[in-house]
MARVOPA-607404 format. One record per atom (N, C-alpha, C): atom name; residue number from 1; x negated, z, y negated. Coordinates in Angstrom, 2 decimals, decimal comma. Each point is the difference from the previous one (the first is absolute). Example, Ala and Ser with C-alpha at 12.3 -4.5 7.8 and 13.67 -1.06 7.14 Angstrom:
<sites>
N/1/-13,19/7,80/5,69 .
CA/1/0,89/0,00/-1,19 .
C/1/-0,90/0,00/-1,20 .
N/2/0,35/-0,72/-1,05 .
CA/2/-0,82/0,06/-1,19 .
C/2/0,77/0,73/-1,09 .
</sites>
This chain:
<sites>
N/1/-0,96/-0,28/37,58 .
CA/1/-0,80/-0,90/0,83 .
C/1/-1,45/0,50/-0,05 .
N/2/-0,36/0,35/0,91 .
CA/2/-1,74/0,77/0,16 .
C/2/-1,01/-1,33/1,04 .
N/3/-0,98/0,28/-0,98 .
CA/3/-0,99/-1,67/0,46 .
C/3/0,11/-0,20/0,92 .
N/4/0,00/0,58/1,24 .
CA/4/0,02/0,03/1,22 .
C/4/1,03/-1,60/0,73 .
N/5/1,35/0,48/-0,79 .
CA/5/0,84/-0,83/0,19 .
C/5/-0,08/-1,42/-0,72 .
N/6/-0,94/-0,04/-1,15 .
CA/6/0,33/-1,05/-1,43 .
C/6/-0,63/-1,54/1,27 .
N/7/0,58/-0,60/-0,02 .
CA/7/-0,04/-1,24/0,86 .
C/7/0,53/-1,26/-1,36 .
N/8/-0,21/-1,32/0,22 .
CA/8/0,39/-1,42/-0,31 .
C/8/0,69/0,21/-0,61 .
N/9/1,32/0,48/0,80 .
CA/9/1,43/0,05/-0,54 .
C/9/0,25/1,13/-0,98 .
N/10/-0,51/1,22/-0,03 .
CA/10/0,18/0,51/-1,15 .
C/10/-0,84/-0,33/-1,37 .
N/11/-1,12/-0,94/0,39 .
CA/11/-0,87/0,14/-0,88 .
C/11/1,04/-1,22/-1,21 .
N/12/0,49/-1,11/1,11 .
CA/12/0,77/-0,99/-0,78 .
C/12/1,26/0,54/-0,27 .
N/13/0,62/1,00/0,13 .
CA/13/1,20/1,09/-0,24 .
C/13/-0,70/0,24/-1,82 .
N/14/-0,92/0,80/0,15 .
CA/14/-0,28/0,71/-1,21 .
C/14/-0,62/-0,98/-1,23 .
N/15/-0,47/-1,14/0,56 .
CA/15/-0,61/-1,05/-0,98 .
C/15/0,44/-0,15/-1,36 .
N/16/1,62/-0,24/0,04 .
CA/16/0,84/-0,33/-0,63 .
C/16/-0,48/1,19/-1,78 .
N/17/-0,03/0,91/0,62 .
CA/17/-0,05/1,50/-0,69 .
C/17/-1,77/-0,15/-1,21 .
N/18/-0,67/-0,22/0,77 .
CA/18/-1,22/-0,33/-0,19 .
C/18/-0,35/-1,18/-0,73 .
N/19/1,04/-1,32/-0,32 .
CA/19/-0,18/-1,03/-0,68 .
C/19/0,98/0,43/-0,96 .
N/20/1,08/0,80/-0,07 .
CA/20/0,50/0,12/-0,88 .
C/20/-0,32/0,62/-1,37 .
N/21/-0,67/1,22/0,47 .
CA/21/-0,52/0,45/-1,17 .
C/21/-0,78/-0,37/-0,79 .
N/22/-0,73/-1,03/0,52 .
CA/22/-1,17/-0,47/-1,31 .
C/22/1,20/-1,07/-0,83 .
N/23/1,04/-0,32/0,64 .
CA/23/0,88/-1,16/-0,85 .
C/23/0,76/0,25/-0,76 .
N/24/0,07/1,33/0,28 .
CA/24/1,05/0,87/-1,07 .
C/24/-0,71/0,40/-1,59 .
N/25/-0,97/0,32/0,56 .
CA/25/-1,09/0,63/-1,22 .
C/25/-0,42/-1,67/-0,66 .
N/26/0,10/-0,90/0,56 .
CA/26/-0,54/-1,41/-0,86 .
C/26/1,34/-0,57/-0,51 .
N/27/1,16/0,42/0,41 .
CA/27/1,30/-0,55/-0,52 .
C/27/0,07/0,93/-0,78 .
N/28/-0,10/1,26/-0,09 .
CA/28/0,06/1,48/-0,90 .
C/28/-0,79/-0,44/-1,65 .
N/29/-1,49/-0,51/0,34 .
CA/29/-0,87/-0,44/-0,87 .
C/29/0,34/-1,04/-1,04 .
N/30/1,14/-1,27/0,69 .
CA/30/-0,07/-1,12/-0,67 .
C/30/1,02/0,71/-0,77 .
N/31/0,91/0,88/0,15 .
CA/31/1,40/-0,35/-0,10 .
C/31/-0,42/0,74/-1,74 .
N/32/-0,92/1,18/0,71 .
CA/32/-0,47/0,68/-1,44 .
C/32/-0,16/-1,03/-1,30 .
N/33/-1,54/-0,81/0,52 .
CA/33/-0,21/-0,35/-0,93 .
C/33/0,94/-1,15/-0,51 .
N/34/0,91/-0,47/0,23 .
CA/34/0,88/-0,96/-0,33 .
C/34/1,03/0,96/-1,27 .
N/35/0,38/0,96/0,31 .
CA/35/0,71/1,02/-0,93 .
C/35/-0,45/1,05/-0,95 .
N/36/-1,55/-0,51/-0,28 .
CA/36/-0,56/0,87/-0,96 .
C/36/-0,90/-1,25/-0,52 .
N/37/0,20/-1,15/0,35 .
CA/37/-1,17/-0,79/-0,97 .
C/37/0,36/0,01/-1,23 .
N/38/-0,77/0,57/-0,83 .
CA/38/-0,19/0,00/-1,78 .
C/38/0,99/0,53/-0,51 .
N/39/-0,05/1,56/1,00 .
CA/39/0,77/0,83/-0,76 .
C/39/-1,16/1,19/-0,05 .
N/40/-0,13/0,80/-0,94 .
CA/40/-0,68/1,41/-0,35 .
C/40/0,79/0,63/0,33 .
N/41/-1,19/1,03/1,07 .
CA/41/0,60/0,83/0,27 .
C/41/-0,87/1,44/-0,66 .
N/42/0,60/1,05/-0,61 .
CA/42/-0,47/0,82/-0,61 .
C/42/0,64/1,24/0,75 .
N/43/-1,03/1,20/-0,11 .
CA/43/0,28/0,89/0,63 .
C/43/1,32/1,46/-0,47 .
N/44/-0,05/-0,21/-1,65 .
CA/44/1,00/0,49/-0,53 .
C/44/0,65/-1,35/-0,69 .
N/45/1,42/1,03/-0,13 .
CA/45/1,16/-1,45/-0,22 .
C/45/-0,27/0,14/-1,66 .
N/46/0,82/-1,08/-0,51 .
CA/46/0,10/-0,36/-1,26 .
C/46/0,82/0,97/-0,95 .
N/47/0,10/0,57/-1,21 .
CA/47/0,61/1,29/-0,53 .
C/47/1,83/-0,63/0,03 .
N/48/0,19/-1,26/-0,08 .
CA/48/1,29/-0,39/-0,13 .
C/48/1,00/-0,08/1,64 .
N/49/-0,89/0,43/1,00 .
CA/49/0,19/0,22/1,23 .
C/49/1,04/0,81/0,45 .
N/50/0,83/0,04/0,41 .
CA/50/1,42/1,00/0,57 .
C/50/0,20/-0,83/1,19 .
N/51/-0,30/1,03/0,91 .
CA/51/-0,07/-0,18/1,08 .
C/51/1,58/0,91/0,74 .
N/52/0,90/-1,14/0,71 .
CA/52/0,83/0,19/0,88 .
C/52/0,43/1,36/0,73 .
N/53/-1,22/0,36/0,57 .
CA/53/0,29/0,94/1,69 .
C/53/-1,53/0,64/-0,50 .
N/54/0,03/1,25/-0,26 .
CA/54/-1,21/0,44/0,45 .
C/54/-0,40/0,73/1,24 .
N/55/-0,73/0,21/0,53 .
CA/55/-0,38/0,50/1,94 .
C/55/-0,73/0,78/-0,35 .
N/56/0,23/1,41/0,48 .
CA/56/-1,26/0,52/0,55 .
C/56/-0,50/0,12/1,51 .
N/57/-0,74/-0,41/0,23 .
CA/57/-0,35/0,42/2,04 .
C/57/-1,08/1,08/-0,46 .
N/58/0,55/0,65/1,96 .
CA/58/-1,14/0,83/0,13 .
C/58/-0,35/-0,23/1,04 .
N/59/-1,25/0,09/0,53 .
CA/59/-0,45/-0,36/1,46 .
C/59/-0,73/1,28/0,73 .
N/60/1,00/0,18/1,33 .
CA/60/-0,81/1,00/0,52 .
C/60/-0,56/-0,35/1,28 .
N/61/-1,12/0,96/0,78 .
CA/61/-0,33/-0,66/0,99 .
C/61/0,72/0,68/1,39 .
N/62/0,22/-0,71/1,08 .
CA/62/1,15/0,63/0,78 .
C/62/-0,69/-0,63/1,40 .
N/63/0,09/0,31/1,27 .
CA/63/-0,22/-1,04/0,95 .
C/63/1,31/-0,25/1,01 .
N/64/-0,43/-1,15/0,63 .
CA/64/1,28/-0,46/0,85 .
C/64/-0,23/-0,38/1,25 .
N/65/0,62/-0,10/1,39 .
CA/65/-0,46/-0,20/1,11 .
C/65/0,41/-1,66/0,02 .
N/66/-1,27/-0,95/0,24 .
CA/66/0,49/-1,35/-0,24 .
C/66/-0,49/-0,47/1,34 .
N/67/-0,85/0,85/0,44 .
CA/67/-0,74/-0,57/1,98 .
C/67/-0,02/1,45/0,45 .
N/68/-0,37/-0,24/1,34 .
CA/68/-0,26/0,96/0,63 .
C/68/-1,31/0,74/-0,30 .
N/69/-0,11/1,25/-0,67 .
CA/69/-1,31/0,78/0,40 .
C/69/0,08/0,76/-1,45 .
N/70/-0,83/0,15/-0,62 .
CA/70/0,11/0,67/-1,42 .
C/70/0,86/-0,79/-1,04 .
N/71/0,46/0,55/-0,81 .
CA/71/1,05/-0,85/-1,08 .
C/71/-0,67/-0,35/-1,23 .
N/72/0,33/-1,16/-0,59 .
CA/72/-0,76/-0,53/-0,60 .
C/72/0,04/0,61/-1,38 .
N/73/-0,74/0,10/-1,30 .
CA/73/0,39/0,73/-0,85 .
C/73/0,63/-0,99/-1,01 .
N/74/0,44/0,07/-1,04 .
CA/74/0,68/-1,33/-0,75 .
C/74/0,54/0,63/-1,51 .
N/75/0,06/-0,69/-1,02 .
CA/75/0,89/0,29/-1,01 .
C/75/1,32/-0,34/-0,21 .
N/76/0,64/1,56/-0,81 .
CA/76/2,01/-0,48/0,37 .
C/76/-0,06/0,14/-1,87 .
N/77/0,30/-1,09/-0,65 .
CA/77/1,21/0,24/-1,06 .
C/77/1,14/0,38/-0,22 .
</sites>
């Protein structure tokens, strides 16, 4: 859609998109702090710690065609 065209109806088309995201990030926020109140969090674990699954990632940078014109650049794990 190029401005030219952006009229009423798309503007109330895309609205939806535009209220969403700030509600996600404030539902994202509460949900946090509800599941970490008055817990410490420390950056190395405790020595009695055995941990499940260990992961390694690697991230490289790659690009991808997501619109028309140059491709966007992005990170792939």
């Amino acid at each position: 859609m190029n401005f030219k065209s952006f009229n009423r109806r798309g503007f109330f088309k895309l609205l939806p998109f535009g209220l969403g995201a700030p509600a996600i990030n404030v539902l994202a926020q509460n949900t946090d702090e509800e599941h970490t109140a008055g817990i410490s969090q420390s950056p190395t674990p405790s020595r009695d710690f055995n941990p499940d699954v260990e992961l390694e990632l690697v991230a490289t940078e790659t690009q991808a065609q997501i619109l028309p014109g140059s491709p966007t650049r992005l990170w792939q794990y």
